[in-house]
N, C-alpha and C positions, 0 to 999 in steps of 0.2 A: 504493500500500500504506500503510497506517496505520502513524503513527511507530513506536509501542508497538510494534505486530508486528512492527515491521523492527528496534526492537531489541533484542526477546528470542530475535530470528533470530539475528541477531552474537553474542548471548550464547552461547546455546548452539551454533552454532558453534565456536567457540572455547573452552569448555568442555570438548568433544567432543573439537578439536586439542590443547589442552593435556593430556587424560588420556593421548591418545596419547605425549608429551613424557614425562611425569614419572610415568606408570600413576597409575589412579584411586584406588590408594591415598591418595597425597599433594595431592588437590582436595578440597573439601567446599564445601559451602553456607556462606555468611558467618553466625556468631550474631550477636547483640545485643552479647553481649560483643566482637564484632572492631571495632563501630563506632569512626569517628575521629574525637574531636571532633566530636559528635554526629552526622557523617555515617555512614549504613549502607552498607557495600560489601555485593556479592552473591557473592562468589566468596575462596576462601581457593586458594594455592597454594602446594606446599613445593619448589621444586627441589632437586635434590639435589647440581648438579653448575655452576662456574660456565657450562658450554654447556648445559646448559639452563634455566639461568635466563637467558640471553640469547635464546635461542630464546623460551622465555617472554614477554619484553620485545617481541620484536620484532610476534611475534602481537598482543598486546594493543595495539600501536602504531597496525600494519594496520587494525583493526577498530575501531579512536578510544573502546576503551577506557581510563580513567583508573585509573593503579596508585598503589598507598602501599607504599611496603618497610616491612618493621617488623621489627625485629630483636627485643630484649628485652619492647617495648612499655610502655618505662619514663616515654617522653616523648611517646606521642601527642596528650596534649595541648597541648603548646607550638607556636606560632604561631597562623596561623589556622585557620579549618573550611575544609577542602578546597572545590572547588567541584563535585568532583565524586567518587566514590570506589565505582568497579567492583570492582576485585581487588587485594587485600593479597598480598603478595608476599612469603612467610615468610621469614626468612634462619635456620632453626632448624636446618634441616639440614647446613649449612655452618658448622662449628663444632669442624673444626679448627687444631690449631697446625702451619704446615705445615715451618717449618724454624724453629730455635733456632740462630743462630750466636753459640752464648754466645762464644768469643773474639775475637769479631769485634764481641759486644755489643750485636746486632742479632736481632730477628727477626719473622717472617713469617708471619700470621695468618690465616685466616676471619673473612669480617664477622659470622656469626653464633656465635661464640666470644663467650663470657661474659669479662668485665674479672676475674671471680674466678678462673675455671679459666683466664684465662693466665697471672696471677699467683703461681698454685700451679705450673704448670709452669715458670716464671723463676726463683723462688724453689729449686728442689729445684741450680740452679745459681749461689746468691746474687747474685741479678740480678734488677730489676723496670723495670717500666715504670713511671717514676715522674709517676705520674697518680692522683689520688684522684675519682674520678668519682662522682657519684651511683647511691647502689642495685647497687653491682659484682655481685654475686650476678645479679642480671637485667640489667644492660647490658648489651650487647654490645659491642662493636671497631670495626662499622659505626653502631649506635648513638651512640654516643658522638662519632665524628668527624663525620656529620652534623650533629650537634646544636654541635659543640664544646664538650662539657662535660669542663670543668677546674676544678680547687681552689685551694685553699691553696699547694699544692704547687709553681703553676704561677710563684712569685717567684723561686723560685732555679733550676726545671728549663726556664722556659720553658711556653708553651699546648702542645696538641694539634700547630698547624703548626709548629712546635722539634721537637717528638719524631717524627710520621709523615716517612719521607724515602721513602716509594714505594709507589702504589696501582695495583689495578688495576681500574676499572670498567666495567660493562656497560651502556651507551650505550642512549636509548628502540629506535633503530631496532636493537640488535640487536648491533652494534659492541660489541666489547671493547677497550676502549684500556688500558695498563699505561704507568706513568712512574714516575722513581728508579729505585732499585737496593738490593742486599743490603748496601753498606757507608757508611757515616756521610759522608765525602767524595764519595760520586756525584752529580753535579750536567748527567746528561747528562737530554735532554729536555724535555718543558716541567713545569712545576709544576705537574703534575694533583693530587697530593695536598692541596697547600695552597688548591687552587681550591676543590676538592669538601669539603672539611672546613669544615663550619659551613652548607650550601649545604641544608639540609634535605631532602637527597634528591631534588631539585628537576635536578638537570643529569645524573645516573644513578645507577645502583646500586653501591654498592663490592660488590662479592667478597670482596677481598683484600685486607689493608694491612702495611707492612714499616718496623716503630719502629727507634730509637735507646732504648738501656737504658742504666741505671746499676745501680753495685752497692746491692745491701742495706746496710743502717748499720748500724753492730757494735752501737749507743746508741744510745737516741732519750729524750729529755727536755725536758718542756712546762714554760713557767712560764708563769702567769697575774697579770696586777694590776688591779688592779678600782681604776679612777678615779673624781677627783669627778665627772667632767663630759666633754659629747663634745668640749670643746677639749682636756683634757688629753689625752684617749684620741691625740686626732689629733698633738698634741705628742709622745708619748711616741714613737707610729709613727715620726714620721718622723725623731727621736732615733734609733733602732733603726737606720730608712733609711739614716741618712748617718753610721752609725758601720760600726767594720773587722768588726762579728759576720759571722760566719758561718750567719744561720740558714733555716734552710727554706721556713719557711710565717709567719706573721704577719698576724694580724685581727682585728677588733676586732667584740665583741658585743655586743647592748645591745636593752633590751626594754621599752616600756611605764616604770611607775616605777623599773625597774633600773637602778644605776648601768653605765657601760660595762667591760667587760672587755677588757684586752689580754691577745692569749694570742699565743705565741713559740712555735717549733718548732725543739730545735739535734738535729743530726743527726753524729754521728761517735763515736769512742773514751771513753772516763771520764774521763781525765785532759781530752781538749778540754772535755768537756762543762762539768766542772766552772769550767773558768779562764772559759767565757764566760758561765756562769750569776751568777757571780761580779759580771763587768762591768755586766750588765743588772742586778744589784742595787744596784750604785753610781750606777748611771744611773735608779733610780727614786727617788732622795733619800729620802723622808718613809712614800712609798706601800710598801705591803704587796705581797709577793709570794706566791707560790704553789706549790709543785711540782702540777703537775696531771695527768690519768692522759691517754689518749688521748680520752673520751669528748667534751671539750671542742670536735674536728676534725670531730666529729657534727654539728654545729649548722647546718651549712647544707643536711644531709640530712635532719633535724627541720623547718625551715623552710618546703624545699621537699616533702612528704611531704604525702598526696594526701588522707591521714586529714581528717575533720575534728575540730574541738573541741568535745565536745556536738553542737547542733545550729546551732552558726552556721554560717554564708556564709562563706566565704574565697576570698582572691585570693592569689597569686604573683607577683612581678615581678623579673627581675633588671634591676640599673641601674650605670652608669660614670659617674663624675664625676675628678674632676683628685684627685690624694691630699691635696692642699692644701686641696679643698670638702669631706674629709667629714663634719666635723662643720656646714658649713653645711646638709649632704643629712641629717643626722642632723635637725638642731631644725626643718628641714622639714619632715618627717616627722610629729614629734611631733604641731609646730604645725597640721597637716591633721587629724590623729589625734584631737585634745585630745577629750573627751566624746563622740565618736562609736566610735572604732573601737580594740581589741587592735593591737597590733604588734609585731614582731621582727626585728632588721636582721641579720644577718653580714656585714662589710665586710673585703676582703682589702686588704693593702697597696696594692696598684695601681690599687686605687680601682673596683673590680669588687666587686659585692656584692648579697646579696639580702634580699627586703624580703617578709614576711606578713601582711598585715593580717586581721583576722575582724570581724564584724560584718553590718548591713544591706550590701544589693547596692547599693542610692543613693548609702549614703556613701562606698563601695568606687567607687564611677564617680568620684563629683566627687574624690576625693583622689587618686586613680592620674592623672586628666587634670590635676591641677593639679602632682602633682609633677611627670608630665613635661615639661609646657611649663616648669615651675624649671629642671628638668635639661638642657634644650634649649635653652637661656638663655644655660648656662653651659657649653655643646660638648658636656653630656652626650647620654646616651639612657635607655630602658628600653622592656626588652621584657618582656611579658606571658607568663608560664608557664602561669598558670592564673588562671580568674576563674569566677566563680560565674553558675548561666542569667537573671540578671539583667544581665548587662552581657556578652551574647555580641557586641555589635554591637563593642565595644570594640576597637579595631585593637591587634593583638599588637605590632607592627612600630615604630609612630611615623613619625616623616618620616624618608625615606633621604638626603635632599639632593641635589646633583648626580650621585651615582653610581647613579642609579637607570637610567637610559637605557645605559649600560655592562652594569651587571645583566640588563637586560632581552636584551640586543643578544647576551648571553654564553648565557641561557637559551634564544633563539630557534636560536640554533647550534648546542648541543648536544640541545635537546630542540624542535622547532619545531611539534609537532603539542601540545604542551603534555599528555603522556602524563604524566609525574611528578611526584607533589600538586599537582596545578594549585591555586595558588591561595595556598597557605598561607606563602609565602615574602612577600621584601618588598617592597611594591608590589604583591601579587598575583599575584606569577611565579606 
């Protein structure tokens, strides 16, 4: 039998099977718009229920179709272009909040629950998930922890793996595995949440995940000071760093001919706010400071934002270096940049930070390849969010080093028929 024919047999097949699963309401034909990263799937699925969306999985496993979960679709383009991409795997439906143990400060989600409507329901009990994610209004809860995407926020509260203490995911072949629990101390089990968090969907599908919350802040107040230069910017951080503040969030902005900006986040009552806004003015000698409004916390959602400027090219990259290199990763930047290209850094204390250049797609290749081999120098990394169809060949990833055979060895176990994103993880999982 001819290939072709044998696999628009499977296809519809299982097209067939899975209406029967979820009624033919919740299938369609894949549009232009479901593409991933320039790959077209054929087939769109909503389940409604985590059994069957396991049921789901396990079909498409059977029949060596390749799925993408996609929850908000806020980040299908980060990593790489799938290698293969059958059927998108809605999580639209699953997008309740299933338990609130506001006294207990926990609680318990659907992966297709929006970062904003859990927000509003933590909030009606001053209590949040203290996470500033990209795009909250469309992320979602499985979105986000796939991806790992965490802020500002994440100096004082901890990433994603601090906050999630208990998932439950549905396995290629079908399998529903849960680990953690309802309360902050549960530590029975193995660590599936922190495995699958950041895993790009690549080892299974979350369903479900069960956070660690904090309360609301009675105050919140931003100061900013705009330095000479990205030594002081980096002197002032780490001034901040290794004094008794108390403060939230901390990062330093800086663009093209713009001097650098340090912006500070103190979080608590009027009276603290005041004694430590105080301190951070003593501690900037000469330089100016700021009260600033929230909009300032924006900037690495400006950054990363899919728009473009006019009609240039633009690329995306987040990158890690030691808090000690960033002003070395800052005048590298430039000095790639100088007469070729726009660019815009946000750099958090911890030395996590993202970077936008515009411009030709040329000079966006040779400067993204030359900063990371800089940052790969110096233990850093950088991954690719987004790049323009001039430079698709561009590996998202970079080198994994030694733990790539681990990675692999971890993928082949939980997914061995290479059913989820094949492809787009690192190394090619």
């Amino acid at each position: 039998m001819d290939a072709s024919v044998s696999s628009k047999a499977i296809a519809n097949t299982f097209e067939a099977d899975v209406r029967e699963i979820v009624t033919a309401k919740y299938v369609r034909t894949a549009a232009e718009s479901d593409a991933v990263a320039g790959a077209q799937p054929s087939l769109v699925v909503e389940p409604g229920s985590e059994q069957e969306l396991a049921k789901v999985l396990k079909l498409a496993n059977s029949a060596g179709l390749a799925v993408i979960p996609r929850g908000g679709g806020t980040k299908l383009e980060w990593g790489n272009r799938p290698e293969r991409a059958d059927v998108i795997l809605s999580m639209s439906r699953l997008n309740r909040v299933i338990e609130h143990a506001w006294a207990d400060l926990t609680v318990s989600a659907e992966a297709g629950l929006t970062i904003a409507k859990l927000q509003e329901t933590l909030a009606k009990h001053g209590q949040r998930l203290a996470l500033d994610a990209l795009w909250p209004e469309r992320a979602t809860v499985g979105g986000v922890l796939s991806t790992n995407d965490s802020g500002a926020l994440r100096l004082r509260f901890g990433s994603l793996r601090d906050l999630v203490i208990g998932a439950t995911v549905a396995l290629a072949d079908g399998t529903v595995a849960s680990s953690g629990g309802k309360v902050v101390k549960n530590v029975a089990g193995y660590d599936l949440p922190k495995l699958v968090t950041g895993a790009f969907g690549t080892l299974g599908v979350m369903t479900r995940a069960i956070f660690r919350l904090h309360p609301l802040p009675r105050e919140t107040r931003t100061i900013s000071c705009v330095t000479a230069d990205a030594r002081e910017a980096q002197r002032l951080v780490l001034a901040l760093q290794n004094s008794k503040l108390a403060h939230s969030a901390l990062q330093i902005y800086c663009g093209g001919e713009a001097k650098p900006r340090v912006d500070v986040l103190f979080e608590g009552t009027e009276a603290g706010l005041t004694a430590q806004v105080e301190q951070v003015n003593s501690m900037m000698g000469s330089a100016t400071t700021t009260d600033a409004g929230k909009d300032v916390w924006s900037a690495r959602q400006a950054i990363c934002s899919a728009e473009k400027n006019g009609n240039a090219e633009f690329a995306v990259a987040k990158f890690a270096t030691l808090p000690a290199r960033m002003a070395d990763t800052f005048e590298t930047i430039a000095t790639l940049s100088v007469g070729k290209l726009r660019w815009n850094i946000v750099a958090q204390a911890t030395g996590v930070g993202w970077a936008r250049f515009e411009g030709e797609a040329s000079a966006m290749d040779c400067a993204l390849r030359e900063f990371r081999a800089n940052l790969e120098r110096g233990g850093g990394s950088l991954v690719i969010a987004h790049r323009p169809g001039g430079i698709t060949t561009f590996d998202a990833w970079g080198n994994a080093g030694d733990v790539l055979p681990l990675m692999s060895a971890v993928k082949q176990q939980f997914d061995p028929r290479g059913t989820l994103n094949p492809g787009r993880f690192v190394g090619g999982i």
